[in-house]
N, CA, C and O of each residue as an XYZ file, in Angstrom:
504
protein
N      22.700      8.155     -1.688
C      22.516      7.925     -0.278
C      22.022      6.496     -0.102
O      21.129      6.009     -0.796
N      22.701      5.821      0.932
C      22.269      4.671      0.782
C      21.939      4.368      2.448
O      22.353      4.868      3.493
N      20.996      3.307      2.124
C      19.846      3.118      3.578
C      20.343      1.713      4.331
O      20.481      0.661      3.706
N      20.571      1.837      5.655
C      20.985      0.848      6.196
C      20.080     -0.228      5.936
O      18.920      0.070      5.652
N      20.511     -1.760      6.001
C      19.676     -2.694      5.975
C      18.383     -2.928      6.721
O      17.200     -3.200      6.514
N      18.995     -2.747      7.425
C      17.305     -2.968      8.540
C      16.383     -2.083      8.479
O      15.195     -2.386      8.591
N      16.958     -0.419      8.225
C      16.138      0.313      7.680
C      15.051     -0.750      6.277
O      13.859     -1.032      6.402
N      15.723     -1.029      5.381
C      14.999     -1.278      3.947
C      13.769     -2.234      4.082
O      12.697     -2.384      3.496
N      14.973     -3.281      5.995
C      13.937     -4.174      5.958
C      12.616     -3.739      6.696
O      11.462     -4.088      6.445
N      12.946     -3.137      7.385
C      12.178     -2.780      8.574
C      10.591     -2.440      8.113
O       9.496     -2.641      8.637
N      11.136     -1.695      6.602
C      10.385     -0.395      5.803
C       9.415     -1.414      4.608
O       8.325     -1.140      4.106
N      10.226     -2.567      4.419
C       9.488     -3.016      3.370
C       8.395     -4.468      4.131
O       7.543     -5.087      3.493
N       8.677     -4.650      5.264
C       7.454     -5.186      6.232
C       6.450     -4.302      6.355
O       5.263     -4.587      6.199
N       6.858     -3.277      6.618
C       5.508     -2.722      6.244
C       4.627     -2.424      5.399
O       3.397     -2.429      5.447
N       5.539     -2.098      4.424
C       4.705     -2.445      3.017
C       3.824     -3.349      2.911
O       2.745     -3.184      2.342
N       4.274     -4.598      3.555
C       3.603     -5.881      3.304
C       2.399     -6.116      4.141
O       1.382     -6.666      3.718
N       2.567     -5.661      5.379
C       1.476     -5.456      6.147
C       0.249     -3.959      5.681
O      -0.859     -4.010      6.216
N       0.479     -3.025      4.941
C      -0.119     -2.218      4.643
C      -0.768     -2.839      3.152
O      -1.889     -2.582      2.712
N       0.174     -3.646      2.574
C      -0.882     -4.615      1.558
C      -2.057     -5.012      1.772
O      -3.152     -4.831      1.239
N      -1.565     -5.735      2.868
C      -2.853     -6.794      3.531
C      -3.978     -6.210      4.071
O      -4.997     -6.776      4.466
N      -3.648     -4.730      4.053
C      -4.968     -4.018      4.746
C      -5.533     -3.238      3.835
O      -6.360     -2.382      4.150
N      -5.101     -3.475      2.458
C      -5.479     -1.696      1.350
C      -6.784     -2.140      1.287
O      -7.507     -1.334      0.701
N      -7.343     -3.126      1.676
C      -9.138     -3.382      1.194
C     -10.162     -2.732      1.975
O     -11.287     -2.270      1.781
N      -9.096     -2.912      3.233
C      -9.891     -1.679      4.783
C      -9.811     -0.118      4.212
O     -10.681      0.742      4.078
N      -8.149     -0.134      3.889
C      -7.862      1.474      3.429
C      -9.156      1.537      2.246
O     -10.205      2.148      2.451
N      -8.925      0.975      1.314
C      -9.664      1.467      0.134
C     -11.026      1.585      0.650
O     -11.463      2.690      0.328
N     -11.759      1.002      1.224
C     -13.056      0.672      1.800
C     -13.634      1.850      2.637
O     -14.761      2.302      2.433
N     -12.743      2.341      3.641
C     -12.645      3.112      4.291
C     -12.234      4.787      3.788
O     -12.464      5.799      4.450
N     -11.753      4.737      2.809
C     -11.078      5.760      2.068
C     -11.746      6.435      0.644
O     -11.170      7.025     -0.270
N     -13.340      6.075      0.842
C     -13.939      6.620      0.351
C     -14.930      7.623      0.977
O     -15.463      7.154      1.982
N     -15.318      8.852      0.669
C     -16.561      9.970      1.414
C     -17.710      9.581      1.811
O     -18.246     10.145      2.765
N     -18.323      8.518      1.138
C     -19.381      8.276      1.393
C     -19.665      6.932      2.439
O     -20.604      6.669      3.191
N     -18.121      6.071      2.038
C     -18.348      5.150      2.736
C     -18.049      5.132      4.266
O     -18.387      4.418      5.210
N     -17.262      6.241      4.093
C     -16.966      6.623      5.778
C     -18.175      7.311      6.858
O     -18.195      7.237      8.087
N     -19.382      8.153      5.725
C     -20.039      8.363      6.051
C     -21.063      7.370      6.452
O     -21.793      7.604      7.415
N     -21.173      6.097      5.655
C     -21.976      5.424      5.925
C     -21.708      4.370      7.179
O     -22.610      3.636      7.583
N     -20.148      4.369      7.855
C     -19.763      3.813      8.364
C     -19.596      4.454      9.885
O     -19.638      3.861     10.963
N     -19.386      5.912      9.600
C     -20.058      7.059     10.753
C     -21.226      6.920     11.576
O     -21.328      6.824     12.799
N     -22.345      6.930     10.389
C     -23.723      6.335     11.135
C     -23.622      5.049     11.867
O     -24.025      4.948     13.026
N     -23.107      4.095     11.230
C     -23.622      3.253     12.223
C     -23.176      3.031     13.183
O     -23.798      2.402     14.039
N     -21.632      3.589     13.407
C     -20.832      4.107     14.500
C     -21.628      5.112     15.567
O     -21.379      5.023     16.769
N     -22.485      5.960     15.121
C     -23.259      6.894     15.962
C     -24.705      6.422     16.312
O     -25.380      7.021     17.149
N     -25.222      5.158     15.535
C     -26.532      4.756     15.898
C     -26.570      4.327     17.112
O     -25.675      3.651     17.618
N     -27.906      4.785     17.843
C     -27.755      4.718     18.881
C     -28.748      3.050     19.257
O     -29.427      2.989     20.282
N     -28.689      2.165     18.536
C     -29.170      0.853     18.639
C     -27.984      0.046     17.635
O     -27.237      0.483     16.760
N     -28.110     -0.787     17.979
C     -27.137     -1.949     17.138
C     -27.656     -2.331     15.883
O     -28.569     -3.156     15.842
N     -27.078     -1.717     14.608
C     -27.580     -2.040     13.907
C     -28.977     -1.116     12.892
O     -30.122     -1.112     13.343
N     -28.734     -0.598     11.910
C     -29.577     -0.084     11.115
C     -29.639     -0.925      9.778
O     -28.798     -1.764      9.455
N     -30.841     -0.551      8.992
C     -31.179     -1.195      7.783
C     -30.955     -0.527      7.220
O     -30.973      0.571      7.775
N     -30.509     -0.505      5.525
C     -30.215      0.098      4.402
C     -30.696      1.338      4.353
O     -29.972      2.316      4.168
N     -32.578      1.423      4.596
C     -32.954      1.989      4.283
C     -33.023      3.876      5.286
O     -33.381      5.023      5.019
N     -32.511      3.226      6.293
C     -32.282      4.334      7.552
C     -30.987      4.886      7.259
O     -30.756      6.073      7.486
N     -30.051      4.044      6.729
C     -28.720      4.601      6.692
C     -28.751      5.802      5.381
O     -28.469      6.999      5.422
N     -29.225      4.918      4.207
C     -29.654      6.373      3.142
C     -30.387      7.663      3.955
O     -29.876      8.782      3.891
N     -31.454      7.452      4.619
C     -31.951      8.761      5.245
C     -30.814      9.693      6.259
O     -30.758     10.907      6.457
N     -29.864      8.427      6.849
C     -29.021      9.409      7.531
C     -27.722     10.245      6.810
O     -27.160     11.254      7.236
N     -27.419      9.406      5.468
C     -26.042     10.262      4.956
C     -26.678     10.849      3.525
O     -25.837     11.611      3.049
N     -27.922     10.765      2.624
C     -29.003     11.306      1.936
C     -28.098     10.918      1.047
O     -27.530     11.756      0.345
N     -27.823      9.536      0.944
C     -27.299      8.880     -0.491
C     -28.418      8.216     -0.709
O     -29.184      8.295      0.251
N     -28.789      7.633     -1.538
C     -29.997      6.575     -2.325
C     -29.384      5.335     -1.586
O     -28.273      5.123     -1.101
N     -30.887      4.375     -1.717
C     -30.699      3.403     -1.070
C     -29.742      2.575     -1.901
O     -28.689      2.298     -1.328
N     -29.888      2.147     -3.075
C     -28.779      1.480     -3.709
C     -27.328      1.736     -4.048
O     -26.481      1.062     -4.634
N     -27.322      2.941     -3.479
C     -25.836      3.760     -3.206
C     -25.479      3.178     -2.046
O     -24.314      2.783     -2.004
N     -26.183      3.004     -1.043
C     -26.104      2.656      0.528
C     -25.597      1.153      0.115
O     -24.397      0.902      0.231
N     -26.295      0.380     -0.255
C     -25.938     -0.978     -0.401
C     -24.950     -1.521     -1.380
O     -24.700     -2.700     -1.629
N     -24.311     -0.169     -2.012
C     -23.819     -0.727     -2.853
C     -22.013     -0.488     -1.591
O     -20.915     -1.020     -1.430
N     -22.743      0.518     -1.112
C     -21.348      1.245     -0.530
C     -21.013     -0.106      1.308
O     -19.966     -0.225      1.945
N     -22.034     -0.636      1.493
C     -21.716     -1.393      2.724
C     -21.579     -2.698      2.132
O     -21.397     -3.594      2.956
N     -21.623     -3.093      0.751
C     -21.051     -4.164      0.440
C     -19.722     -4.199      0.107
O     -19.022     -5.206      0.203
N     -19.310     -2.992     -0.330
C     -17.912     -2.903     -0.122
C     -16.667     -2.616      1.543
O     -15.489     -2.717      1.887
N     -18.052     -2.216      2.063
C     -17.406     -2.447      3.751
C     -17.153     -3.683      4.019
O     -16.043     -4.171      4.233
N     -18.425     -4.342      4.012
C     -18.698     -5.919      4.228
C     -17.081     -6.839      3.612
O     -16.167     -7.528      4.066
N     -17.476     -6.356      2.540
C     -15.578     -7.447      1.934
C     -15.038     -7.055      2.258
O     -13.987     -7.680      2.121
N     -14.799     -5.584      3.120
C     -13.047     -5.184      3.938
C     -13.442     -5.929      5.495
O     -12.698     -5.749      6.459
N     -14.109     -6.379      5.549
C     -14.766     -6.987      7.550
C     -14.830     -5.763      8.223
O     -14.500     -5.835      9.407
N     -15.261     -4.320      7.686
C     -15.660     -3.495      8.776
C     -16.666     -3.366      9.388
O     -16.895     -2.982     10.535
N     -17.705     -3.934      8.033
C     -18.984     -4.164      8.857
C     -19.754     -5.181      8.483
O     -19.847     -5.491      7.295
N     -20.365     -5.793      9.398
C     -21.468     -7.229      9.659
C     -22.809     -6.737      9.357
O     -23.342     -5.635      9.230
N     -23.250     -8.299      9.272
C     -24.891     -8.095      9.052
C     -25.850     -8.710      9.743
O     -25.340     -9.830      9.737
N     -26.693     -8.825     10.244
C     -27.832     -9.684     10.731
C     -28.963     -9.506     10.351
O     -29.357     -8.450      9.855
N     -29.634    -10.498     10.528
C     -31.237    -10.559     10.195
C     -32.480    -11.159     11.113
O     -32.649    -12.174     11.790
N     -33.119    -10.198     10.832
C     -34.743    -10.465     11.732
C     -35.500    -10.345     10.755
O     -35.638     -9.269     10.174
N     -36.400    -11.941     10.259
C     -36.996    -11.839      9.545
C     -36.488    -11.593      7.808
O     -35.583    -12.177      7.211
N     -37.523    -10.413      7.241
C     -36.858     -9.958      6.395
C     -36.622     -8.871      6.159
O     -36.959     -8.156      5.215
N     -35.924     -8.665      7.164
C     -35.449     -7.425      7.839
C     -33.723     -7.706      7.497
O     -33.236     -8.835      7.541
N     -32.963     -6.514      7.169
C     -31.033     -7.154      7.154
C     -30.942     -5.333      8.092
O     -31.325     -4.198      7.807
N     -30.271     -5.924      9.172
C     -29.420     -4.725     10.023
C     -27.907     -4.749      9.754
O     -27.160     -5.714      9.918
N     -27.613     -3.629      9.351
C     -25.824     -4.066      9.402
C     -25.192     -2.370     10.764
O     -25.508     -1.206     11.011
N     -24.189     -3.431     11.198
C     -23.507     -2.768     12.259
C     -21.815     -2.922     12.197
O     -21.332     -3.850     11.548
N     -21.197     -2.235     12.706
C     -19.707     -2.264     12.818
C     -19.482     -3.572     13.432
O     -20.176     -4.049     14.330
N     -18.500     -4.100     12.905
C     -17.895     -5.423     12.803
C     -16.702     -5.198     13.912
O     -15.658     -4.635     13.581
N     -16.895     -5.612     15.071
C     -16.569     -4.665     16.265
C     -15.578     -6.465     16.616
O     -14.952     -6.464     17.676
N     -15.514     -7.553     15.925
C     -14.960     -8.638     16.241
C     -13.863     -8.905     15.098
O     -13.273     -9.974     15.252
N     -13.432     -8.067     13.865
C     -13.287     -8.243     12.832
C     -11.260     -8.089     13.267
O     -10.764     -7.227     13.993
N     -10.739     -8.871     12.760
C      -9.122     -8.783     13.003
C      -9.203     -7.672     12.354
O      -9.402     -6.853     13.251
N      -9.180     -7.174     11.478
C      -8.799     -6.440     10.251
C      -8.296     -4.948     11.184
O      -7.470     -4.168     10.711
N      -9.104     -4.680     12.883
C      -8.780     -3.729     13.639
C      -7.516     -3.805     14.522
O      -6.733     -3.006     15.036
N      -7.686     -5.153     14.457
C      -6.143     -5.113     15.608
C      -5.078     -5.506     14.634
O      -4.002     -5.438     15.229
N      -4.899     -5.911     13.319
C      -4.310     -5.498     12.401
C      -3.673     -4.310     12.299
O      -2.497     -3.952     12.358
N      -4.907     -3.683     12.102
C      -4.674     -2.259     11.668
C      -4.168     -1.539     12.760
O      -3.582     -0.582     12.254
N      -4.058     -1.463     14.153
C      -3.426     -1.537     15.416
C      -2.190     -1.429     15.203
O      -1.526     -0.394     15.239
N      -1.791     -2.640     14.944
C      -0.311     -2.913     14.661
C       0.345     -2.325     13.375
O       1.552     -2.097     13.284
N      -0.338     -2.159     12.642
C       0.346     -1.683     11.487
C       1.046      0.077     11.701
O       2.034      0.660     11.255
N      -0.130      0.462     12.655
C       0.041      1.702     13.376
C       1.165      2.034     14.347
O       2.090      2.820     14.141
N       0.961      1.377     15.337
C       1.970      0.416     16.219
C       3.869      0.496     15.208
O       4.790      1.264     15.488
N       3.856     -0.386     14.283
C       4.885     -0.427     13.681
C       5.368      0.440     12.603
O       6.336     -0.061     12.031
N       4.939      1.799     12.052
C       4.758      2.381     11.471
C       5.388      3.819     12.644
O       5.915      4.893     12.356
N       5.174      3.451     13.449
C       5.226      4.457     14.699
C       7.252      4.142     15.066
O       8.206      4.916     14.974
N       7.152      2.402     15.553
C       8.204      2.128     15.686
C       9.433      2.457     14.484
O      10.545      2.731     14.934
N       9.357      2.448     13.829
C      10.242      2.510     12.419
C      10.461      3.591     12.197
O      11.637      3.791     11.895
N       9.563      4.800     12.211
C       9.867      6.065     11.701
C      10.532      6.652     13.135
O      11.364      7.545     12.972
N      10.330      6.355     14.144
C      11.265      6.780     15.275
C      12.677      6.196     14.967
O      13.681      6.888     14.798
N      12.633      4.957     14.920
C      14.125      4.149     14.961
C      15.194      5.004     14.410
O      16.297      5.389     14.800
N      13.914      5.277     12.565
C      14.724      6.225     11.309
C      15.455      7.769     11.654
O      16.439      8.342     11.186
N      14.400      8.142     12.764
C      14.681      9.793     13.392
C      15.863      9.461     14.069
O      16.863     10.173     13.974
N      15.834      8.492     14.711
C      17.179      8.035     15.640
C      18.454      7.961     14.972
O      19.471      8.452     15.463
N      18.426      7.353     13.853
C      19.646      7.266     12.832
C      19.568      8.270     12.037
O      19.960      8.240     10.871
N      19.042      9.278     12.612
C      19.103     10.603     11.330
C      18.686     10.389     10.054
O      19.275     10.976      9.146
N      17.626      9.534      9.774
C      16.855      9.025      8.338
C      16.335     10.176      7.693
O      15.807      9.414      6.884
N      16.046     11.114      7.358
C      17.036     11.137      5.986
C      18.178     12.483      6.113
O      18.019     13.699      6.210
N      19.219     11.715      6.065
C      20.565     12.647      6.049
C      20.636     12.910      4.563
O      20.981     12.060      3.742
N      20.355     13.898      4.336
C      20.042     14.925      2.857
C      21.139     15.139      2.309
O      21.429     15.300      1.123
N      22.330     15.133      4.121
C      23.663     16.209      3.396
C      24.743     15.175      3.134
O      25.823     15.740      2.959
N      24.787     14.434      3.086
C      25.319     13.028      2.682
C      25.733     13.195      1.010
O      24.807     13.179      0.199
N      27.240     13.364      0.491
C      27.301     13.313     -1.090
C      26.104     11.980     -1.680
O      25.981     10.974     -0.980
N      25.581     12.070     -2.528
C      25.297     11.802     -3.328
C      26.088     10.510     -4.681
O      25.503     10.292     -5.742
C-alpha cells in the first residue's frame, strides 16, 4: 500500500515538530512530575518553594528539585527569588505552549485530511 505524497509529507512535519517538543513530552510524561506541576497549577498564590511542593505531592524534597529541574529545561516552569527564598511557578510565557498548540492544531489537521482520503485503505492488494 502506498501513501500519497503529501500524506508522507504532511506526516513527517510532524514528526519534526513533535521532535522539538519530546523535552516538554518527556518532562511532562512523567507521574511525579506532572504531579509536581499539578500543584503549582492549583496553588493558590504564585509560586511555591521546594519545600511546600514535597509536602503537597509527599515526594522528598530532593525528589522535588530534582523533578522541577527537569521541568525548568523543558520551559514549563520558572523561578523567582525573594531573598533566599526560590519560588517556582508555571512558566505561563514559555513558547514551548503555543508550540505545543500547534502541534495539536496540526496533528488534528492531517489525521482528518487522511480520514478524507480514506487513510488507511486496508483493502487495497498489497
Amino acid at each position: 500500500m502506498e501513501a500519497c505524497r503529501e500524506c508522507v509529507e504532511a506526516r513527517t512535519a510532524l514528526a519534526e515538530e513533535f521532535r522539538r517538543l519530546r523535552p516538554l513530552f518527556v518532562a511532562l510524561g512523567d507521574e511525579n512530575r506532572q504531579r509536581v506541576f499539578l500543584a503549582l497549577l492549583e496553588a493558590d498564590q504564585v509560586g511555591l518553594r521546594a519545600e511546600e511542593l514535597a509536602k503537597c505531592t509527599n515526594l522528598s524534597r530532593p525528589a522535588v528539585s530534582r523533578h522541577l529541574r527537569a521541568l525548568r529545561t523543558a520551559g514549563a516552569v520558572e523561578l523567582y527569588r525573594d531573598g533566599t527564598r526560590t519560588y517556582y511557578y508555571p512558566n505561563a510565557s514559555a513558547s514551548c505552549w503555543t508550540e505545543l498548540r500547534k502541534l495539536s492544531g496540526h496533528i488534528c489537521a492531517v489525521t482528518e485530511a487522511a480520514a478524507a482520503e480514506g487513510y488507511p485503505n486496508t483493502e487495497e492488494e498489497l
